[in-house]
C-alpha positions in Angstrom: 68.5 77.8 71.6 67.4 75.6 74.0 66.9 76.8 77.8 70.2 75.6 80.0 69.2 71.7 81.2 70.4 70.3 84.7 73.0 67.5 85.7 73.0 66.2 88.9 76.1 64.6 89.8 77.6 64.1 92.6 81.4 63.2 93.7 82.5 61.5 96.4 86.2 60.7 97.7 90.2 61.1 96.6 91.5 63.3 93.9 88.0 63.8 91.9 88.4 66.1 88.7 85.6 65.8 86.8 85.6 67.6 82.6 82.3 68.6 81.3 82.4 70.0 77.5 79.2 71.5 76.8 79.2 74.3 74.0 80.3 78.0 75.1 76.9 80.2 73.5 75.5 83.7 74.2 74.9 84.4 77.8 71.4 83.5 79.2 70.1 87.2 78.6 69.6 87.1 75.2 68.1 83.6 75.5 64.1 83.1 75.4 62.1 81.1 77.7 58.4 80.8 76.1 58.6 84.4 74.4 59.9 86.1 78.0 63.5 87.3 78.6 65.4 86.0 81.2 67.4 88.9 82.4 65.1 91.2 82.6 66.0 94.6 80.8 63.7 97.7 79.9 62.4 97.5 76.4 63.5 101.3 76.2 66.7 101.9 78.2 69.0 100.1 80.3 68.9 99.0 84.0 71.8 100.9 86.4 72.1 100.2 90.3 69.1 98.3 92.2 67.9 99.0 95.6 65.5 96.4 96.3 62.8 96.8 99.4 60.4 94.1 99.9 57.1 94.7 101.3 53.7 93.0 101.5 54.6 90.2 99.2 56.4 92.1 96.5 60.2 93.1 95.4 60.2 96.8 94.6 63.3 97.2 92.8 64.0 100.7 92.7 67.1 101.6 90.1 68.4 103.8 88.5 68.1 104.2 84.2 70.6 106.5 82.3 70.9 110.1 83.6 70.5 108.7 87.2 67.2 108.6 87.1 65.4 106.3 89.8 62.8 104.5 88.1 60.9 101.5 89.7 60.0 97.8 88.9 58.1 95.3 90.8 57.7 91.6 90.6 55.9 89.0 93.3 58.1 85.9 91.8 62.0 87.5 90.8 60.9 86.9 87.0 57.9 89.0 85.9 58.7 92.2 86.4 56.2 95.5 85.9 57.0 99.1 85.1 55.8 101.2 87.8 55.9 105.2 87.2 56.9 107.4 90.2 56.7 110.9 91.0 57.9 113.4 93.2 55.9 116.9 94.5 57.6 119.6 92.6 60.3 121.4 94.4 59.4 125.4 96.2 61.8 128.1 97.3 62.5 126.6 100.5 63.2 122.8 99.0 66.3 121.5 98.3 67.3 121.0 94.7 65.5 117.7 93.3 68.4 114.9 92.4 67.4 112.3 89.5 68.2 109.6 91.4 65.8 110.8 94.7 64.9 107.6 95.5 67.7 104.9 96.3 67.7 102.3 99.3 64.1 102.6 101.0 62.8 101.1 104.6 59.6 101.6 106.5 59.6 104.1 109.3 57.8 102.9 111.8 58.2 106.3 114.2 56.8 108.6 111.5 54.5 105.9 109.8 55.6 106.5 106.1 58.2 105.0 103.7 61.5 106.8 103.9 64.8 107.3 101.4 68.0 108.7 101.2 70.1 110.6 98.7 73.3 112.0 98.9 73.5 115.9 96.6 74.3 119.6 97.4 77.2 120.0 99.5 77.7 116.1 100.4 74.4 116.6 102.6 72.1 113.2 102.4 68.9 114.3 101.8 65.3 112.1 103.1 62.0 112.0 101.0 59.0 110.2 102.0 55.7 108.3 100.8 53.1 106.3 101.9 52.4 104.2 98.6 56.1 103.9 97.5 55.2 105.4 94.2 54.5 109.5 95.0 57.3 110.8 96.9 57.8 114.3 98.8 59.9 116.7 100.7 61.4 115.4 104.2 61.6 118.4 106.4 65.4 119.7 106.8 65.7 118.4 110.4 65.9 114.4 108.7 69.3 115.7 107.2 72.3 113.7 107.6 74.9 116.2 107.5 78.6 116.1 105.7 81.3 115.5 108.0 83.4 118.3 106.3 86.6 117.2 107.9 87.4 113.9 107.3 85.4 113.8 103.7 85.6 115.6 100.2 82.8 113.3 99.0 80.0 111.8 100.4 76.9 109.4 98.7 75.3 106.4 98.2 73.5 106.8 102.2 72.4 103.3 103.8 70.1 103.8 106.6 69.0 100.7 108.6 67.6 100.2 111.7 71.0 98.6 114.0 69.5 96.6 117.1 72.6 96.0 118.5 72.9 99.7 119.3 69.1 100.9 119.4 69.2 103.2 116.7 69.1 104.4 112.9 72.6 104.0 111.0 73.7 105.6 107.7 76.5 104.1 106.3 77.9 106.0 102.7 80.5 106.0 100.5 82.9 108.3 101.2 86.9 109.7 99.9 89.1 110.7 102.7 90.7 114.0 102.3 94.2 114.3 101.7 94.5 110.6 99.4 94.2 110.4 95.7 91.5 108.9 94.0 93.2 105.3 94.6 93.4 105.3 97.6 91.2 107.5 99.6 87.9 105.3 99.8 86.0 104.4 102.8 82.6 103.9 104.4 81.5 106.9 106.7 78.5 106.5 108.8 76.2 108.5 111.2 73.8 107.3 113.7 70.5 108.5 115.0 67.9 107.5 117.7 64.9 109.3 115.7 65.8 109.7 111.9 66.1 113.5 113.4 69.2 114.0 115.5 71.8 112.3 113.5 76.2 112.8 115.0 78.5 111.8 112.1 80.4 109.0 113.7 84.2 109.6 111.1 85.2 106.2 109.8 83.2 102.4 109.6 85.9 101.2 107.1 89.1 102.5 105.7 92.1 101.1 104.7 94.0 103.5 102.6 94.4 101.7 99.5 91.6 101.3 97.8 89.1 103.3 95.3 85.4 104.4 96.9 83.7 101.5 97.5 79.9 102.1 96.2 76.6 101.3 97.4 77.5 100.0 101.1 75.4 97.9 103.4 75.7 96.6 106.4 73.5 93.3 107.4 73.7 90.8 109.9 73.0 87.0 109.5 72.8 84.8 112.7 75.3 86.9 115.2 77.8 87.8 112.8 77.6 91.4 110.7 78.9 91.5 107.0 79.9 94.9 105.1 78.6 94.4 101.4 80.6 97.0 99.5 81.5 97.8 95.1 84.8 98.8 94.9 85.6 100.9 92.1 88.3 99.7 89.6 89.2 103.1 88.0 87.4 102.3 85.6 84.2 100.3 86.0 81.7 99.5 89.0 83.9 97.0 91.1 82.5 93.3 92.2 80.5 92.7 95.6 83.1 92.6 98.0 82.3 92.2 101.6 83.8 91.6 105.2 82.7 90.1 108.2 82.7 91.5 111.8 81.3 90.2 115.3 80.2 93.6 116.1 78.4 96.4 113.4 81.0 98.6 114.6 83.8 96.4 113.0 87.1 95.5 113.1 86.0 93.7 109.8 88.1 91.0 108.0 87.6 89.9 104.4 87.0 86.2 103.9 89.1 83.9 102.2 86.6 83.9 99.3 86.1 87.7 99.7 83.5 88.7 96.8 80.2 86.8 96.5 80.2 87.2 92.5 82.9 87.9 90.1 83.8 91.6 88.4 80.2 91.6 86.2 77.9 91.5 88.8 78.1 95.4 89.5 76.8 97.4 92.4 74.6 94.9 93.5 72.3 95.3 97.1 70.7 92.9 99.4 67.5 93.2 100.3 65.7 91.5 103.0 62.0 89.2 102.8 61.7 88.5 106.3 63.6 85.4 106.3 66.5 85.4 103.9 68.3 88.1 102.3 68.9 88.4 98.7 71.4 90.3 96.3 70.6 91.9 93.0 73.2 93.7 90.7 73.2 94.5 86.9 75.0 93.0 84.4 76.9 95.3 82.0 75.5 95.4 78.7 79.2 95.5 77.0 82.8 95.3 78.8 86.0 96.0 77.6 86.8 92.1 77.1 83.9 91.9 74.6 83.4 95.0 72.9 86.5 97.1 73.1 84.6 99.4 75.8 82.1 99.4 79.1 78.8 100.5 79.9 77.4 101.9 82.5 74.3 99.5 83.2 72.4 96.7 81.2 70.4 93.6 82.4 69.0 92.7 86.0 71.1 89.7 87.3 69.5 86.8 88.5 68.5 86.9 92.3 71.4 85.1 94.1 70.3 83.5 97.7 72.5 84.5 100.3 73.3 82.0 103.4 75.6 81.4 106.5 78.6 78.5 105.6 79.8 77.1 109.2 83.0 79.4 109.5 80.8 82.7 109.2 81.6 83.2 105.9 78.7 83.6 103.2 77.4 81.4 100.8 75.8 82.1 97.6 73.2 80.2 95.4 70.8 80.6 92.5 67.4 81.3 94.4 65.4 78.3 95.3 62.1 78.9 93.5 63.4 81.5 90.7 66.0 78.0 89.8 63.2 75.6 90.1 61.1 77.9 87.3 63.5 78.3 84.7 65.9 75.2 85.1 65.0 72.6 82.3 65.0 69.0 82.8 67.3 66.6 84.2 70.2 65.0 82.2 71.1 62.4 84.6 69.1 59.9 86.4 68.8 57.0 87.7 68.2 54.6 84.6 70.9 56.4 82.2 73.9 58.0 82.6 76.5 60.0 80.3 79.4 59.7 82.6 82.4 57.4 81.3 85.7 57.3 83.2 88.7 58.8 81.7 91.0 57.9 84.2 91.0 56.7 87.9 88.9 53.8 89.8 85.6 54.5 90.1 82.2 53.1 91.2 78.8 54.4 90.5 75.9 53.8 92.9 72.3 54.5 91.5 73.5 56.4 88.3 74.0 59.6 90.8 77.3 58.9 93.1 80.3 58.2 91.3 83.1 57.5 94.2 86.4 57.5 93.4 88.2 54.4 95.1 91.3 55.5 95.4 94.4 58.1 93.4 93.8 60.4 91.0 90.5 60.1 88.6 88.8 62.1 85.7 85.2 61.9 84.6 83.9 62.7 81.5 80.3 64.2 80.6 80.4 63.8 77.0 78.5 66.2 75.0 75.5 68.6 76.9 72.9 70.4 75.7 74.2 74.6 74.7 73.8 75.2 78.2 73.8 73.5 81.6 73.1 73.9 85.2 75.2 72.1 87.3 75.1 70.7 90.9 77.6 69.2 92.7 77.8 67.7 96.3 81.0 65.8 97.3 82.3 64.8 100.4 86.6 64.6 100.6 88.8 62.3 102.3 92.1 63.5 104.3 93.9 62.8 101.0 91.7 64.7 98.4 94.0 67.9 96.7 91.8 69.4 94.0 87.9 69.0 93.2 87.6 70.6 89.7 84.8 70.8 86.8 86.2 72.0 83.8 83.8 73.5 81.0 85.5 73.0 78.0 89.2 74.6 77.9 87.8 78.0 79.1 86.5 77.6 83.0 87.7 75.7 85.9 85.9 75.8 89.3 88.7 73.9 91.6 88.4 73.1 95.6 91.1 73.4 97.1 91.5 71.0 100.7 94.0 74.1 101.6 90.7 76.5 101.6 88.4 74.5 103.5 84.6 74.0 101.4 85.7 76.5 99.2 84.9 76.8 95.5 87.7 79.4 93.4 86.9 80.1 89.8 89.8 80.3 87.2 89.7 81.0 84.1 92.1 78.9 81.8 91.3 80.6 78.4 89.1 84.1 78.4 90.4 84.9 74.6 86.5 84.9 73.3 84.2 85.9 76.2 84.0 87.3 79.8 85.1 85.1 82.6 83.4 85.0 86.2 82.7 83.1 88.7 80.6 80.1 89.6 78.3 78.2 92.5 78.8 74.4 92.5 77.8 73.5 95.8 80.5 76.2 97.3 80.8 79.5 98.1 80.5 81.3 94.9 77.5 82.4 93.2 75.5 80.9 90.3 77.3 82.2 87.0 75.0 84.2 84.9 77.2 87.2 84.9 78.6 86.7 81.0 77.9 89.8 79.1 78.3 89.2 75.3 
């Protein structure tokens, strides 16, 4: 099976809806490129939550493997990825007990000069290890502890320390269940905060609203003056999608966006991480769901590295990453000599074999018959009168934009009898779709 190929098209004017019927095949992880998967995947066990940390021209993607085990990967490009081992000092009386998973999210701390994790364990305590490699890890003293807040918690975990500017100290954001609300309810991010990694005061609730399930791996980030709460929200049942909600202050009140996930359901527990200029999210793909195989599991293939970006109104954007799309994109199916576009319906003109312009009502386009796969990008430009952008893949997925929602794209399925459904980046706000376990 070939490697998905590109059309370039783009739309400009009233009442566009453009069809494109290219053949529905297994998702791009079990597809080759020259002999090399992909999504990437262990060739002995499946790949759980990611915590990527960038440093010194390399993505260490620490995750964990089944049993919670934190294993490590690196990669200089977001496609060849290497198996690095880790280890950890062995445990003495005084230590506390070892978890699998003892490296999660990791930063540099510059006070102590070594690399630094947390881990949430005994008693809902968030426990710190350090190394200077990123490869051998020991014991933090006791003191580094960030300690339960009792209270207000039954359950604490998944610890996110970062350094916030806007305050001039260390944060540790977690997930956390309230006390006194059932398991549907009670979820919430806690946090702490700490001048020297030392010294840290439980600060009670960042987030809670009282109606939703723990939401996992939490971050906080800001982009350009504005802060943004990434967050999992469990479904009961399965690792929830990347929700997240925007604030002008780290301290919140936050506010979810009118596009409020940056990838659909299958892009679980995914992380940002930071390369000194943009930030990027990873997440896992699960290896079966219940749509496809009658049941869900817990990990399965790296997702592709999405690009995360400012839109105007301070909500996010989210694209394929430049350079990992330019390497495994194939070649173009539109240009300016040829085209494959025929009008269905509508008045249209077409400048250079690239704009096609709709003159004036409604108008469909058809793309005729694509390669298996295809990577589509779309710039358009409405008028005052446009009502609905869409691009239809066969009878089974419809990306619309809706004048009502601003430059935003919405994914709906129309027909998810036969496969997993999620969402899409055409030039909006959703994410490049890759997330279609089979």
């Amino acid at each position: 099976m070939k490697l998905s190929r590109r059309a370039a098209l783009k739309l400009l004017g009233v009442g566009a809806v453009v069809s494109m019927m290219p053949e529905l095949v297994r998702p791009l992880g079990t597809q080759l490129r020259n002999g090399e998967m992909l999504h990437y995947i262990h060739p002995d066990h499946i790949v759980g939550d990611v915590h990527p940390f960038f440093f010194d021209g390399t993505w260490n993607m620490y995750y964990l493997a089944p049993g919670f085990y934190s294993k490590l990967m690196t990669s200089t490009d977001l496609i060849h990825w290497q198996q690095v081992p880790i280890t950890h000092e062995p445990p003495t009386d005084e230590s506390p007990e070892i978890a699998p998973y003892f490296v999660l999210g990791v930063f540099r701390d510059d006070i102590n000069q070594v690399f630094r994790t947390y881990h949430g364990w005994t008693a809902n305590n968030m426990h710190s290890h350090v190394s200077d490699n990123l490869m051998d890890w020991r014991f933090a003293p006791n003191s580094f502890r960030v300690l339960a807040q009792y209270a207000r918690y039954s359950q604490q975990r998944d610890p996110y320390v970062f350094w916030n500017e806007v305050e001039g100290q260390y944060w540790c954001v977690m997930t956390c269940k309230v006390k006194g609300y059932d398991d549907a309810t009670n979820g919430a991010v806690g946090y702490a905060s700490s001048p020297d990694l030392e010294h840290w005061e439980g600060r009670g609730d960042l987030f809670f609203t009282g109606n939703m399930r723990e939401p996992e791996v939490p971050q906080i980030f800001s982009i350009d003056e504005k802060w943004y709460l990434l967050a999992s929200i469990h479904t009961g049942t399965e690792v929830g999608k990347p929700s997240y909600w925007m604030s002008d202050a780290p301290s919140g009140p936050w506010t979810a966006a009118l596009t409020d996930s940056l990838d659909g359901q299958h892009l679980q527990a995914a992380n940002v991480g930071f390369d000194g200029e943009r930030w990027l999210l990873f997440g896992w793909i699960p290896l079966t769901t219940e749509q496809t195989h009658g049941h869900y599991t817990w990990g399965g293939h790296l997702a592709f590295p999405r690009e995360i970006y400012p839109l105007p109104n301070g909500e996010l954007g989210v694209r394929l990453e430049p350079a990992f799309a330019a390497a495994v994109r194939g070649s173009l199916l539109f240009d300016s000599a040829t085209t494959h576009v025929t009008a269905i319906s509508g008045s249209w003109s077409v400048e250079d074999g690239f704009h096609y312009r709709a003159s004036d009502g409604d108008g469909l386009l058809d793309l005729g018959d694509l390669d298996a796969r295809v990577d589509v990008d779309i710039v358009f430009t409405p008028s005052t009168d446009t009502r609905i952008v869409a691009l239809r893949l066969n009878d089974h997925y419809e990306a619309r934009y809706r004048s009502a929602r601003s430059a935003t794209f919405d994914w709906h399925p129309v027909d998810c009898s036969h496969s997993v459904c999620e969402s899409a980046s055409f030039g909006g706000t959703r994410p490049y779709s890759d997330a279609h376990p089979d």
